[in-house]
C-alpha positions in Angstrom: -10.6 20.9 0.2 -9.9 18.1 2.3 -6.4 17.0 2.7 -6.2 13.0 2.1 -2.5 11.5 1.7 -1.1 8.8 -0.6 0.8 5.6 0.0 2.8 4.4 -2.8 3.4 0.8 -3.8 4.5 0.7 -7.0 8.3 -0.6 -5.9 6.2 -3.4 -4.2 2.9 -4.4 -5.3 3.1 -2.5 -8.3 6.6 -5.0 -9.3 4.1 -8.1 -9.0 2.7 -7.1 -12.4 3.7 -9.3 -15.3 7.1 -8.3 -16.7 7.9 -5.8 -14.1 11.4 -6.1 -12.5 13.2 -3.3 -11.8 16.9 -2.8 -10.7 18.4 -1.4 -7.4 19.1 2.3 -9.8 15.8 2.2 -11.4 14.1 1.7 -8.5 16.1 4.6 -6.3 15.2 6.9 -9.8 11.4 5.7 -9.0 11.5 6.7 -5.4 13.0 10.1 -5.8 10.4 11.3 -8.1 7.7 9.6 -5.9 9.1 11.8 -3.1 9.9 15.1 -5.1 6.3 14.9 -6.0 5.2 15.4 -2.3 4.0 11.6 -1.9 3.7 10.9 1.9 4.5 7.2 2.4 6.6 5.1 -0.2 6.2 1.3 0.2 9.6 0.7 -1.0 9.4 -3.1 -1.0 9.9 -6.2 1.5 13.5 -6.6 2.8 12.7 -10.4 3.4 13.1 -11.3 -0.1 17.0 -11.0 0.4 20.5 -9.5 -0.1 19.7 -7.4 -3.1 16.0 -6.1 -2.3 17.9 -4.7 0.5 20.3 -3.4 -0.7 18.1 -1.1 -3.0 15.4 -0.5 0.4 18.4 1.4 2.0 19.8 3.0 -0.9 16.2 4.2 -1.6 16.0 5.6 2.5 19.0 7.9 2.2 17.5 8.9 -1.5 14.2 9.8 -0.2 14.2 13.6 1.7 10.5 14.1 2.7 8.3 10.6 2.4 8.1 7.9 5.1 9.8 4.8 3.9 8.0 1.6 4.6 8.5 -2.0 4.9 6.2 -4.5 3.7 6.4 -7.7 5.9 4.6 -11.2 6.7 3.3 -11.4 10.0 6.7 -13.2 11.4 9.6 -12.3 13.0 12.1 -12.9 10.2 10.6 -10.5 8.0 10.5 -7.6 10.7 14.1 -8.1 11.3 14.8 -7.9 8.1 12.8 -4.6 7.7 14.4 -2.9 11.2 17.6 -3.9 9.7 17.5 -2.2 6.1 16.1 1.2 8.5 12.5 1.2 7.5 10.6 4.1 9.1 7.7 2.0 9.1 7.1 -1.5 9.6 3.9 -2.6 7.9 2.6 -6.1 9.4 0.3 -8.0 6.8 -2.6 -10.2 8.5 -4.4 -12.6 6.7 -8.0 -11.8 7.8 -10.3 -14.1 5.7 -10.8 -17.4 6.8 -9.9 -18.8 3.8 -6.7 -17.4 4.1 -6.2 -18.3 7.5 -7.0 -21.8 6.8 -5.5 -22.5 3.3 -2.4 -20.3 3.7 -1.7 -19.5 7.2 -2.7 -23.5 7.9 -4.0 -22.0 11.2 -7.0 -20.5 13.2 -8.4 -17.0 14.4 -6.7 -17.2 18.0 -3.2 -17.9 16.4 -3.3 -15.6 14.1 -4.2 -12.9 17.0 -1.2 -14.1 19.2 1.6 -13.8 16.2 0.0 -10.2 15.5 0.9 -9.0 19.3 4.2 -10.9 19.4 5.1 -9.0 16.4 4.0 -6.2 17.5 6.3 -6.0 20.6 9.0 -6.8 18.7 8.4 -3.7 16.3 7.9 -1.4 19.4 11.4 -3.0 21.2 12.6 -0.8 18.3 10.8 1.9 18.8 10.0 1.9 15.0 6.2 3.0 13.6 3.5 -0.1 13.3 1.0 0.0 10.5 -1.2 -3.0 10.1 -3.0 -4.7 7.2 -5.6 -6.4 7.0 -5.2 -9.0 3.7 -8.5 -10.2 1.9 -10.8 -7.7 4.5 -13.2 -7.6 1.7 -14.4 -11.6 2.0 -13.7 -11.7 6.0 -16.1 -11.9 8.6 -16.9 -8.6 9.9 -17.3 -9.9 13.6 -13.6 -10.5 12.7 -12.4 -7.9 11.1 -13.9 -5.5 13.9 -11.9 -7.6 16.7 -8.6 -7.3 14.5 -9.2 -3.1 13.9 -9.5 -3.4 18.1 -6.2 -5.4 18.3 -4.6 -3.2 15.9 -5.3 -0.5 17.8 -4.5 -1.7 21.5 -1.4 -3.0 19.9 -0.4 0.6 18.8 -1.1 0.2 15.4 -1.2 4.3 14.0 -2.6 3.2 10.4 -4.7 0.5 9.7 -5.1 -1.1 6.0 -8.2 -2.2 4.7 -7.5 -4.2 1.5 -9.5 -5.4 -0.8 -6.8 -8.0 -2.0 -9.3 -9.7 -4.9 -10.8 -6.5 -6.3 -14.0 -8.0 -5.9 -15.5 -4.6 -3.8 -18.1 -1.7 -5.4 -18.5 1.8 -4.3 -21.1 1.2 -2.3 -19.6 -1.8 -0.1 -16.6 0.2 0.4 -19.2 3.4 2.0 -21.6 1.2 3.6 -17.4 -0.8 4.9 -14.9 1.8 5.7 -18.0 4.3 7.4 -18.3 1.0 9.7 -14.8 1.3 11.3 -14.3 3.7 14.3 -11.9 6.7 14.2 -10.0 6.0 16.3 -7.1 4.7 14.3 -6.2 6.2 10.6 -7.2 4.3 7.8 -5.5 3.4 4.6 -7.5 1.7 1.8 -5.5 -0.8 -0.8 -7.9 -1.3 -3.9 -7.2 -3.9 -6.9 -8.9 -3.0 -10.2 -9.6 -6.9 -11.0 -13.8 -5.5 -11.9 -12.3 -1.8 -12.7 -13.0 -0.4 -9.7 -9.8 0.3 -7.9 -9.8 4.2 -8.8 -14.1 4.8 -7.7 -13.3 2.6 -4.6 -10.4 4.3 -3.5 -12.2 7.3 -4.0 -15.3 5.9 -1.9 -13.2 4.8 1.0 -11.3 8.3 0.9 -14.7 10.0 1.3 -15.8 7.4 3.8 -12.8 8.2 6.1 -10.2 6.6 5.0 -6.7 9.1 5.5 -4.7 7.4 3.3 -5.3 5.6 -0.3 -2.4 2.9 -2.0 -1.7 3.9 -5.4 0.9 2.8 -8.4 2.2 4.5 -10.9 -0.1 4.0 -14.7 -1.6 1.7 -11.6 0.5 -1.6 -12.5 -0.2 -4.2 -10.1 -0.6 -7.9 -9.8 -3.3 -9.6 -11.9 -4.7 -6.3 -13.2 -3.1 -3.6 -11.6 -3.7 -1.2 -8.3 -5.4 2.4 -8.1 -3.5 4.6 -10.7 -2.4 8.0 -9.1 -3.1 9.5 -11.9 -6.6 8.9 -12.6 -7.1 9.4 -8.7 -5.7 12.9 -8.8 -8.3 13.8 -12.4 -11.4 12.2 -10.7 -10.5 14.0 -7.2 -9.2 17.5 -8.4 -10.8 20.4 -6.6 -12.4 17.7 -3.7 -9.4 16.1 -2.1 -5.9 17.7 -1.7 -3.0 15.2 -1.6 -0.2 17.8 -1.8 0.5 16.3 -5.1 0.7 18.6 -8.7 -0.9 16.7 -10.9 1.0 18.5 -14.0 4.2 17.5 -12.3 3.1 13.9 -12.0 2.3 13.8 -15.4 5.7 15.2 -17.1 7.5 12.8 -14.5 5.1 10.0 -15.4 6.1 10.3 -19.1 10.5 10.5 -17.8 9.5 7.0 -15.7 7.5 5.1 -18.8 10.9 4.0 -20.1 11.8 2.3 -17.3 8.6 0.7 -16.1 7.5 -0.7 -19.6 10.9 -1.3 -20.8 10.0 -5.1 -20.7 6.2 -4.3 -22.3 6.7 -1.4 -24.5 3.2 -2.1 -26.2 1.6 -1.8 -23.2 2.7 2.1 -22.7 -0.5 4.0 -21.8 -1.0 7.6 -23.6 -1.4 9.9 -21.3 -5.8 10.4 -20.0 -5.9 13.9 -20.6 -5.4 13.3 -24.4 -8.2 11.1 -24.6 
C-alpha cells in the first residue's frame, strides 16, 4: 500500500463549525487521542486569536508525544510571532490566492501579496522553525498564478505546500486533472470542504494524484458544512492507502470524543458508518 499521512484540523478549522467551542482541557483530551492514534500533523489552532488560545497551543505541545504541532497563521508578522512564541513546530502561512480574495479581503494586488509571503518567510526561518504554505481559495485562482506562488513557496523553503479548496466547489476530476498539474518538487497537502459532498472523494483524488498529505476532522465538522471526515477517509481508502492510523481504534476513540464535541448539538451526534 502506499503510505499517505494526515493533517488534523479539527482544534482549528473543525472549531469554526456552528456550536463548536471547546476548552483549553477538552481540547488537550482531543489532541492526545489525535496523537495516540498515530496522526502525523495536528493543526492545533492559531495563537493570534489571544491569551487563552495560547495557553491551550502549548499545553497541547507538551501533551502531544509523536505528531508535529502546527500553527495556523495570516500571512503577517503578528500572527507568526504569536505562533514561534506558543513553540509551534510548524508555522503554517495562509495566502489568499484568488483574486477575489486578494482584492476584496487582502485590499491589495498579486505583487504585494508575493512580497509579504517572502518577508514572512524570513522571519519564520530567523527561527529556524518549519514553513508550510497555503494557498486559500486555489480552487477559483488563476492557475498562471497559483503556478508562480507553488514556485515562491518553494524558493522560499516552503517543505509542504496546501492546496485548498476553501469553497468546496471542486469534483474528482478537477482535483486529478489540478493536483497532477503541480511539480514534485515540494510535498503536497490537500484541504477539502464538503459544501457539494465532495470533501472525502476529493481528498481521496488529490491523495492519488500526489498529494502526501490530506486535512481531516474528526465526524468531519467544519465551517459551513464541515471538512473531510477521517473516518469515512480511512473506510473508502482501506487496503489502497496506509496512513498509520487503526481504523478500529479511531472508531472506539471517536465514540469517547462525541461527548465533548457535540456537547453543544447533541442531536446532531452521527451513528457510527459501519452500522449503516
Amino acid at each position: 500500500m502506499t503510505n499517505r499521512y494526515i493533517v488534523d484540523t479539527t482544534l482549528r478549522d473543525g472549531e469554526q463549525s456552528p456550536g463548536m467551542a471547546f476548552s483549553i482541557r477538552e481540547k488537550i483530551t482531543i489532541a492526545k487521542a489525535l496523537d495516540t492514534l498515530g496522526v502525523a500533523r495536528i493543526e492545533a489552532g492559531t495563537p493570534a486569536m489571544g491569551r487563552e488560545e495560547c495557553r491551550a497551543f502549548e499545553k497541547i505541545k507538551l501533551a502531544c508525544q509523536k505528531a508535529q504541532i502546527i500553527g495556523w497563521n495570516r500571512m503577517n508578522r503578528s500572527d507568526i510571532s504569536q505562533s514561534i512564541g506558543c513553540g509551534a513546530d510548524i508555522i503554517h502561512v495562509c495566502v489568499p490566492a484568488s483574486d477575489l480574495l486578494i482584492r476584496e479581503k487582502l485590499r491589495t494586488t498579486r505583487g504585494r501579496v508575493l512580497e509579504t509571503l517572502s518577508a514572512c518567510a524570513a522571519a519564520i526561518h530567523d527561527e529556524k522553525r518549519e514553513l508550510t504554505i497555503g494557498l486559500e481559495d486555489a480552487s477559483r485562482a488563476d492557475w498562471d498564478f497559483v503556478v508562480l506562488l507553488i514556485e515562491t513557496a518553494r524558493d522560499l523553503g516552503a517543505t509542504t505546500l496546501r492546496f485548498s479548496d476553501t469553497v468546496g466547489i471542486m469534483s474528482p476530476s478537477l482535483c486529478k486533472a489540478t493536483i497532477s498539474r503541480i511539480p514534485d518538487n515540494i510535498d503536497i497537502e490537500v484541504h477539502m470542504h464538503n459544501d457539494l459532498g465532495m470533501a472525502v472523494p476529493n481528498s481521496i483524488q488529490g491523495l492519488r494524484s500526489g498529494a502526501k498529505y490530506a486535512d481531516t476532522t474528526l465526524f468531519g465538522i467544519g465551517e459551513r458544512a464541515g471538512n473531510c471526515n477521517l473516518e469515512h477517509l480511512l473506510i473508502a481508502t482501506q487496503g489502497q492507502l496506509d496512513f498509520g492510523i487503526n481504523l478500529d481504534e479511531l472508531q472506539w476513540r471517536q465514540a469517547d470524543l462525541k461527548s465533548i464535541i457535540y456537547k453543544n448539538n447533541p442531536g446532531r451526534i452521527p451513528d457510527r458508518i459501519s452500522a449503516h
